[in-house]
C-alpha positions as CSV (number, residue, x, y, z in Angstrom):
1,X,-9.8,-26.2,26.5
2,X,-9.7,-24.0,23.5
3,X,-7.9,-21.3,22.3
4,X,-11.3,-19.1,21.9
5,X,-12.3,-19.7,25.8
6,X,-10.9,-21.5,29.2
7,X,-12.8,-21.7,32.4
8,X,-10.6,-20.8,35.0
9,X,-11.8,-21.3,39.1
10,X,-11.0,-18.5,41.2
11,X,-11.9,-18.9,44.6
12,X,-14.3,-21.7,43.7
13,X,-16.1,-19.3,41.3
14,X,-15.8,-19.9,37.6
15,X,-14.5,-17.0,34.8
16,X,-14.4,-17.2,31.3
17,X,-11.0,-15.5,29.9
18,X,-11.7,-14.7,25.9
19,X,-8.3,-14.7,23.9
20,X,-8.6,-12.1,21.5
21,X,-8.6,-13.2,18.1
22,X,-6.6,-11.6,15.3
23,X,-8.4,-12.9,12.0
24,X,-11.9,-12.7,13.3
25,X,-15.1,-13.0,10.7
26,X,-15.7,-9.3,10.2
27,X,-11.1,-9.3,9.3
28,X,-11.9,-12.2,6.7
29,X,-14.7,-10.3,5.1
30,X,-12.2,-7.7,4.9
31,X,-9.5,-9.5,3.4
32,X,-11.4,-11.1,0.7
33,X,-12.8,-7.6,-0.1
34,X,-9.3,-6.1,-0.6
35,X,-7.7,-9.3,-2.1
36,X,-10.6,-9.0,-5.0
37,X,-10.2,-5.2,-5.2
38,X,-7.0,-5.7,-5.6
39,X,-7.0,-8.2,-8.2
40,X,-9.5,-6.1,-9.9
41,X,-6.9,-2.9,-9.9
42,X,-3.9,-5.1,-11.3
43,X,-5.3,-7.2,-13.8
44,X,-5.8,-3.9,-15.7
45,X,-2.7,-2.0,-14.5
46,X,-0.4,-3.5,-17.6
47,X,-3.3,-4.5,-20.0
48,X,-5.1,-0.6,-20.7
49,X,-1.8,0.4,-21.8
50,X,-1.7,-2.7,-23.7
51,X,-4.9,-1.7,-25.0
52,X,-4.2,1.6,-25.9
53,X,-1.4,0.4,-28.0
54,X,-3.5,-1.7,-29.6
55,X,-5.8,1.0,-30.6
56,X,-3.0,3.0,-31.8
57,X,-2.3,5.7,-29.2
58,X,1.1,4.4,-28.4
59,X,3.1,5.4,-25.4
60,X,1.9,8.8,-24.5
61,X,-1.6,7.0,-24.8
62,X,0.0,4.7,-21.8
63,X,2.3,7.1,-19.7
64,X,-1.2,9.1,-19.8
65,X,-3.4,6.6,-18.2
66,X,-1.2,5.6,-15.5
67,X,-0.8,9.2,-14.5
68,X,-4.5,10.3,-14.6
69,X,-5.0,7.3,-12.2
70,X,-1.9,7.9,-9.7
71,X,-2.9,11.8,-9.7
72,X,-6.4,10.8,-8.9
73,X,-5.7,8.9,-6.1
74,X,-3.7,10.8,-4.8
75,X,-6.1,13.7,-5.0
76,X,-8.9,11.3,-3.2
77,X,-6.9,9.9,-0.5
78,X,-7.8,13.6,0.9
79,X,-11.2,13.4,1.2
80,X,-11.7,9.7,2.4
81,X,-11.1,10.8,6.4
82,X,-14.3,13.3,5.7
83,X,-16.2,10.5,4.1
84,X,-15.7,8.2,6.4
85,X,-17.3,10.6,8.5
86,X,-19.9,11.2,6.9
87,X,-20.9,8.1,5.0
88,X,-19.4,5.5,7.6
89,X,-17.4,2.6,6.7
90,X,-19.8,0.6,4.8
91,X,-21.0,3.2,2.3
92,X,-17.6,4.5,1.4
93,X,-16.2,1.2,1.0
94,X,-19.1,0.6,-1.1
95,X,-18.6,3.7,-2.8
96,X,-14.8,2.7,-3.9
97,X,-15.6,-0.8,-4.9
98,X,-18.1,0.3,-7.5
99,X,-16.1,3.0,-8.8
100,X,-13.2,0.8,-8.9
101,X,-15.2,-2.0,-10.6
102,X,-17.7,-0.5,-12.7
103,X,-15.8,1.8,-14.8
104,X,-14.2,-1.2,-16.3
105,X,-17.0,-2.0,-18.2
106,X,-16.9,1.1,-20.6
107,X,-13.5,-0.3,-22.1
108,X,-15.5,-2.8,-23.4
109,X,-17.0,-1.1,-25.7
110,X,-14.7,1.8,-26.5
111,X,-10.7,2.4,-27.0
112,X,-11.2,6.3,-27.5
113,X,-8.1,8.1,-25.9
114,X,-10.4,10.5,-23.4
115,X,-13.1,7.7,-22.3
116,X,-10.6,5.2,-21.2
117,X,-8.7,8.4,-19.5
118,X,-12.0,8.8,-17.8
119,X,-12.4,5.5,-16.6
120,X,-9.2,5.9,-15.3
121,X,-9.7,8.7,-13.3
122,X,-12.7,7.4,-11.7
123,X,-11.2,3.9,-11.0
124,X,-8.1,6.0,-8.7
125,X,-10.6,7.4,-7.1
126,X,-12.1,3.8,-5.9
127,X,-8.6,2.6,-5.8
128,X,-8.2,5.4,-2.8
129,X,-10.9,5.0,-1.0
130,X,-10.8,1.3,-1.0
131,X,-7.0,1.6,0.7
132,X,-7.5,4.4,3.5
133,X,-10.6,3.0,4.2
134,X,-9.4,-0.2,4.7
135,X,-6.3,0.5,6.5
136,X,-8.0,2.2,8.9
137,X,-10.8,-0.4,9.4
138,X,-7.6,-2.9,9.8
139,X,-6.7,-0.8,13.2
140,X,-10.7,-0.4,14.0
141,X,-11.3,-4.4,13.7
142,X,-8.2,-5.7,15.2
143,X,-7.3,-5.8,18.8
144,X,-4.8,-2.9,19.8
145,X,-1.7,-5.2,21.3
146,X,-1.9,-7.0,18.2
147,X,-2.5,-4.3,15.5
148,X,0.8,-4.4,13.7
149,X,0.4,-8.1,13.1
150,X,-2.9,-7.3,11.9
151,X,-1.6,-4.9,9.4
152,X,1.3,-7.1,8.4
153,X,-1.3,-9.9,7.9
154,X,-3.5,-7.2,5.6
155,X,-0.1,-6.2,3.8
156,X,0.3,-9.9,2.6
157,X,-3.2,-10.1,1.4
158,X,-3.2,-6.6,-0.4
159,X,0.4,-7.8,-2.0
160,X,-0.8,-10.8,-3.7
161,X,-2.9,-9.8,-6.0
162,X,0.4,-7.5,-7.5
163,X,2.1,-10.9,-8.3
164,X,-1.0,-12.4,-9.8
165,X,-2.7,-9.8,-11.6
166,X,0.0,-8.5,-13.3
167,X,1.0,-11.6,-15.3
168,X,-2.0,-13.1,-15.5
169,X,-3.8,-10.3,-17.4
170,X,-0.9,-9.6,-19.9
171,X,-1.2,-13.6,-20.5
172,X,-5.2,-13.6,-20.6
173,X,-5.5,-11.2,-23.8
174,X,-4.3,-13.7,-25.8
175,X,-6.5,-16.2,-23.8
176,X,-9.6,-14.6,-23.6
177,X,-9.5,-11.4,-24.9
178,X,-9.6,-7.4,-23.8
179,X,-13.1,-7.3,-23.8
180,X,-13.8,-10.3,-21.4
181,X,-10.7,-9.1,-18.8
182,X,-12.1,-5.8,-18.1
183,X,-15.8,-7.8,-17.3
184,X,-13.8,-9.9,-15.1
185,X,-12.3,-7.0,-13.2
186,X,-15.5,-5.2,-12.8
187,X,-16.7,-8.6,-11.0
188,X,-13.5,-8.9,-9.1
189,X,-14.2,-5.3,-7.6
190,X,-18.0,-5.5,-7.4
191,X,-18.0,-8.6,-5.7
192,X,-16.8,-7.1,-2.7
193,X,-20.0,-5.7,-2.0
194,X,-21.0,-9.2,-0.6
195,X,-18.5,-8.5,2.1
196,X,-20.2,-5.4,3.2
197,X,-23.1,-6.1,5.1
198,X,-20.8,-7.9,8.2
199,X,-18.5,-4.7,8.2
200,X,-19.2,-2.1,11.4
201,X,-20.9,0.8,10.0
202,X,-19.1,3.8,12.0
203,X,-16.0,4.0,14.1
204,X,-16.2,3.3,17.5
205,X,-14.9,6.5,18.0
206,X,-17.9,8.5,16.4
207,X,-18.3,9.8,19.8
208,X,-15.1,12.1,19.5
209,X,-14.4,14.7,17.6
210,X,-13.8,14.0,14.4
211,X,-10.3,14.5,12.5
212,X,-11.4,14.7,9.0
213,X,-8.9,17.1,7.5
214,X,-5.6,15.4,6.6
215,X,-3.3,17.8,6.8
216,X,-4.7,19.6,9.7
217,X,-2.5,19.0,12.9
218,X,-0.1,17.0,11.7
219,X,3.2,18.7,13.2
220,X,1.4,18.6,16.8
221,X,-0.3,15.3,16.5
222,X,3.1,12.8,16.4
223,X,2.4,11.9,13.2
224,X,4.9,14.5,10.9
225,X,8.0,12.2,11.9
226,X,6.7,8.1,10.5
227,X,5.0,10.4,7.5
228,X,8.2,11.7,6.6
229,X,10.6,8.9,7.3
230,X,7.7,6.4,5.3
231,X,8.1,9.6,2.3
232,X,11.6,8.5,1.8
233,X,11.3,5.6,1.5
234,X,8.9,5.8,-1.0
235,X,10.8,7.9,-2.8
236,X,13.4,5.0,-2.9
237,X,11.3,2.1,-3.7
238,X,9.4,4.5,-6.8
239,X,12.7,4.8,-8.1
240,X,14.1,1.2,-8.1
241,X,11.6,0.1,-9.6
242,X,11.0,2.3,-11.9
243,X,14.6,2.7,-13.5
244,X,16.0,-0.5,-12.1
245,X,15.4,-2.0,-15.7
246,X,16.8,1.2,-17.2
247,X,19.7,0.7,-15.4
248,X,21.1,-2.4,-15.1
249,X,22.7,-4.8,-18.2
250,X,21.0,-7.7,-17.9
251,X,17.1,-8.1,-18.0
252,X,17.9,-11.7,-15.7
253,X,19.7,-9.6,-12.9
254,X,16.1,-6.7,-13.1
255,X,13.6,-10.1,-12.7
256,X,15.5,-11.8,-10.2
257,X,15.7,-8.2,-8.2
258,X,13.0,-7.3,-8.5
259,X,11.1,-10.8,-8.0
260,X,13.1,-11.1,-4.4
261,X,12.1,-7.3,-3.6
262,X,7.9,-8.3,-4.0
263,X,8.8,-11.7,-1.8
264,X,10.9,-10.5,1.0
265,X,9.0,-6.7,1.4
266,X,5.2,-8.4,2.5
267,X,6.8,-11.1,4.2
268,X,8.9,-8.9,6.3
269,X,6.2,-6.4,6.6
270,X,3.7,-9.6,8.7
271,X,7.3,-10.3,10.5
272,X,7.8,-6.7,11.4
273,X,4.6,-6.1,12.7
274,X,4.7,-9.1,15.1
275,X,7.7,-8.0,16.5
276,X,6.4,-4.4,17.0
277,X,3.3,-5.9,18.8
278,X,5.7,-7.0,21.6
279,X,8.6,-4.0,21.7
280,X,7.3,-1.5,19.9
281,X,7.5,-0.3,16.3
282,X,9.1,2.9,16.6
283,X,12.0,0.8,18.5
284,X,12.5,-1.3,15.1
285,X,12.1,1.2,12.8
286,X,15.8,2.6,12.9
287,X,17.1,-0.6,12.1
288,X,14.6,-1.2,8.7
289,X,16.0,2.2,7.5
290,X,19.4,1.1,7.8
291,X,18.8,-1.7,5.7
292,X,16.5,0.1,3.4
293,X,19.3,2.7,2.7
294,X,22.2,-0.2,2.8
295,X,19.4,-1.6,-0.2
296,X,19.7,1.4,-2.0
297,X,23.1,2.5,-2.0
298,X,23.6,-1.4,-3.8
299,X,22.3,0.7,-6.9
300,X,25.5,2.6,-7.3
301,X,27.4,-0.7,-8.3
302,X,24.5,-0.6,-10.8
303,X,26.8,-3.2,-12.9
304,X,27.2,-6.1,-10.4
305,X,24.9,-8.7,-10.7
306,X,25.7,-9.5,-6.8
307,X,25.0,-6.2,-5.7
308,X,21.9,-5.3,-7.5
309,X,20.5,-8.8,-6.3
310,X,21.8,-8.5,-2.7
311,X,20.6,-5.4,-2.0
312,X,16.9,-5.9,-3.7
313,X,17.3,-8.4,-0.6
314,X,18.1,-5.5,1.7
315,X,15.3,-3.0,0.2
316,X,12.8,-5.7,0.4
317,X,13.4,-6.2,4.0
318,X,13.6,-2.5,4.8
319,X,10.6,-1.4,3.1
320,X,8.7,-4.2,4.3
321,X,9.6,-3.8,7.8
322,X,9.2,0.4,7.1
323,X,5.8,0.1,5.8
324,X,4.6,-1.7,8.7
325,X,6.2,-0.3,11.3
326,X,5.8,3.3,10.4
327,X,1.6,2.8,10.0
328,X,1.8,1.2,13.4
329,X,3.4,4.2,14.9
330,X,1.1,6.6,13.3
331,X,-1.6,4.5,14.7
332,X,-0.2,4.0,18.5
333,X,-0.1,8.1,18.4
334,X,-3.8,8.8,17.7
335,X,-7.1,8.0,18.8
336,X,-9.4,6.5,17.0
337,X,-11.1,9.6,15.7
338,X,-7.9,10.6,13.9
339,X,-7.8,6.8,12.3
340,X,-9.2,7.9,8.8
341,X,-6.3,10.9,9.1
342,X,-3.6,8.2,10.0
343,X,-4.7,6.1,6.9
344,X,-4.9,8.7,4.5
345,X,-1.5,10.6,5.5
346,X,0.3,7.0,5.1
347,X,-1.2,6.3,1.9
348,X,-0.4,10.2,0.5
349,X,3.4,9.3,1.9
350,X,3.0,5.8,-0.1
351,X,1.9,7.0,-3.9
352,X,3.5,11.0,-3.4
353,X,7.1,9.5,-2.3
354,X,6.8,7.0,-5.2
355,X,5.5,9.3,-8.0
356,X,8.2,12.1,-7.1
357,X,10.9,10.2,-6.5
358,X,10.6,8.9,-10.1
359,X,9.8,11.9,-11.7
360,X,12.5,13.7,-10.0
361,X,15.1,10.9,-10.6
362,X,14.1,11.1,-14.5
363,X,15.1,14.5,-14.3
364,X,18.3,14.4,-12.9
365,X,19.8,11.5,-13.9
366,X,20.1,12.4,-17.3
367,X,22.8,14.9,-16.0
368,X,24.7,13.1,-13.4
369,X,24.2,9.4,-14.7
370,X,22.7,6.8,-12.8
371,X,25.8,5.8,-10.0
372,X,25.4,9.2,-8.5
373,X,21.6,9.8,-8.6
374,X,21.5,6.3,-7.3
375,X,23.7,7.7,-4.2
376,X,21.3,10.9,-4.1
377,X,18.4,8.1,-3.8
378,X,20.3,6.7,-0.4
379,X,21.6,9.7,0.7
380,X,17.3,10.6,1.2
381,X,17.1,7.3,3.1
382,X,19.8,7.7,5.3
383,X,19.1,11.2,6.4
384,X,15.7,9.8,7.4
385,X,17.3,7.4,9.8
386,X,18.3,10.4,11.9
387,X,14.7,10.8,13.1
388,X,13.8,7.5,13.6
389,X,16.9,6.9,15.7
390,X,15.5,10.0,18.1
391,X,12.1,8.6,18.2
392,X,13.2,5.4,19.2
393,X,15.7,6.8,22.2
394,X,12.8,9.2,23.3
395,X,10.2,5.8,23.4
């Protein structure tokens, strides 16, 4: 007897029972698509502003490209639903990986300031279709009582290429060089096309009426409350790490921090997601706010080592938990018509929260210094605990 199958006798009559498998062939494809994707986005991330420096157009030159590539994903993640729609899954996953992929291979042969803006601009555009699509293929593929374990298994594989891409290609242009980097991005991304073929072509849902416009229905469709609580968090985790080593003394106490925050937040985002399959996310999600804000408020006692460290700890295992649990909600509250909707609202929640919270702080904290704007930071987590604690009474 297997896990796949059992023959069980029933009044002398034989049935099979089919356990439902999690990771199935068409999820694997999937995986590898997004871990080489992935790899693809981050091995550039730290390196074009590396390169831009090298060409000479310093820091704005760097600030520059990372915004035109935030901005346009963002702007993207609005249209996915309606390409999904219309171009099903396998031709607008196609459609990202190439534009994510591609454009790479222009920086080999130019460091101008406006090309490699270009390319940037057109790589977050791949980079957002590649995440709401997958994310909502994740909920399409995977079996519904086991969903948030399937996206907490997808969260670990779209989190590793963060911890290896980033170091590896700072340490590969002294290896290799700029020029052969961005070739092995494009392949990285491009490669993914492979993967395509075994991936369903349109929703099982088609049949319904399609919810293509993001925006559109959101306070009547249960979705406004996990958006918002997810937004908050955001704006907390943008911030951390983004002045974290502005902050604090030592740059031992930031690495540490910051290296338990990327361990503990995919870890506990697979852990979360299991324990939502069996009690419910929205039951759990009070409790990952709690520690997410308990996380945050560490910041104010910006100059102990013990508290920065201890509560990276507690932010990890908040937003972990949070990033799971709030996408499973989201997904538990729609059908499957409104799954390219769900996917691009969390995402837009994901890289708006993170963006404004930073930009915000930076404007602030220059005023207030960074103990109080550190409490303002938790104060935003906390008061989103007040929702999820109503949700969770009301399940």
């Amino acid at each position: 007897m297997t896990d796949i199958a059992c023959e069980i006798q029933t009044l002398g009559t034989p049935v099979r029972r089919t356990a439902d498998r999690l990771v199935t062939p068409q999820f694997a494809r999937l995986l590898v698509m997004v871990f080489g994707s992935g790899l693809s986005m981050y091995l550039l991330t730290s390196v074009v502003p590396l390169y831009l420096a090298a060409s000479g157009s310093g820091g704005i030159g760097a600030g520059l490209s990372t915004g035109a590539m935030m901005l346009s994903a963002v702007a993207m993640e609005l249209l996915v639903p309606a390409m999904l729609v219309r171009f099903g899954y396998r031709g607008t996953l196609g459609l990202g990986l190439v534009l994510l992929g591609a454009p790479s291979l222009v920086l080999v042969a130019t460091s101008s300031l406006p090309l490699v803006l270009a390319v940037c601009v057109v790589r977050g555009a791949g980079l957002a279709i590649l995440v709401v699509g997958a994310v909502a293929l994740v909920a399409e593929i995977t079996p519904a009582h086991r969903r948030g374990e399937g996206l907490g298994v997808y969260g670990i594989v779209v989190g590793l290429p963060a911890g290896i891409g980033l170091p590896l290609g700072v340490y590969l242009t002294n290896v290799v060089g700029f020029e052969v980097l961005f070739v092995l991005a494009a392949v990285a991304s491009l490669a993914g096309l492979a993967a395509l073929p075994g991936m369903p072509q349109r929703s099982t849902g088609a049949g319904e009426e399609q919810h293509v416009k993001v925006l559109g229905g959101l306070r009547g469709s249960g979705l406004l409350m996990p958006t918002f609580v997810f937004a908050a968090v955001t704006v907390a985790a943008g911030i951390s790490v983004t002045f974290l080593p502005l902050a604090a003394h030592s740059h031992a106490v930031v690495a540490v921090a910051l290296l338990i925050q990327s361990v503990t937040a995919p870890a506990t985002r697979w852990l979360a997601g299991r324990l939502g399959d069996r009690i419910g996310p929205v039951k759990l999600l009070a409790p990952a706010l709690v520690l997410a804000a308990l996380g945050a408020a560490s910041l104010i006692f910006i100059g102990s080592p013990v508290a920065v460290i201890a509560g990276s700890a507690f932010f990890g295992i908040g937003f972990g938990a949070a990033q799971n649990l709030t996408l499973a909600t989201m997904y538990d509250r729609s059908p499957k018509s409104r799954y390219g909707q769900v996917s691009a609202l969390w995402n837009l929640a994901y890289d708006g929260g993170w963006g404004i919270g930073a930009i915000l702080f930076g404007l602030v904290v220059a005023g207030i210094g960074y103990p109080v704007a550190f409490a303002i930071t938790a104060a935003i987590v906390a008061v989103a605990i007040v929702p999820a604690v109503k949700a969770s009474l009301s399940a």
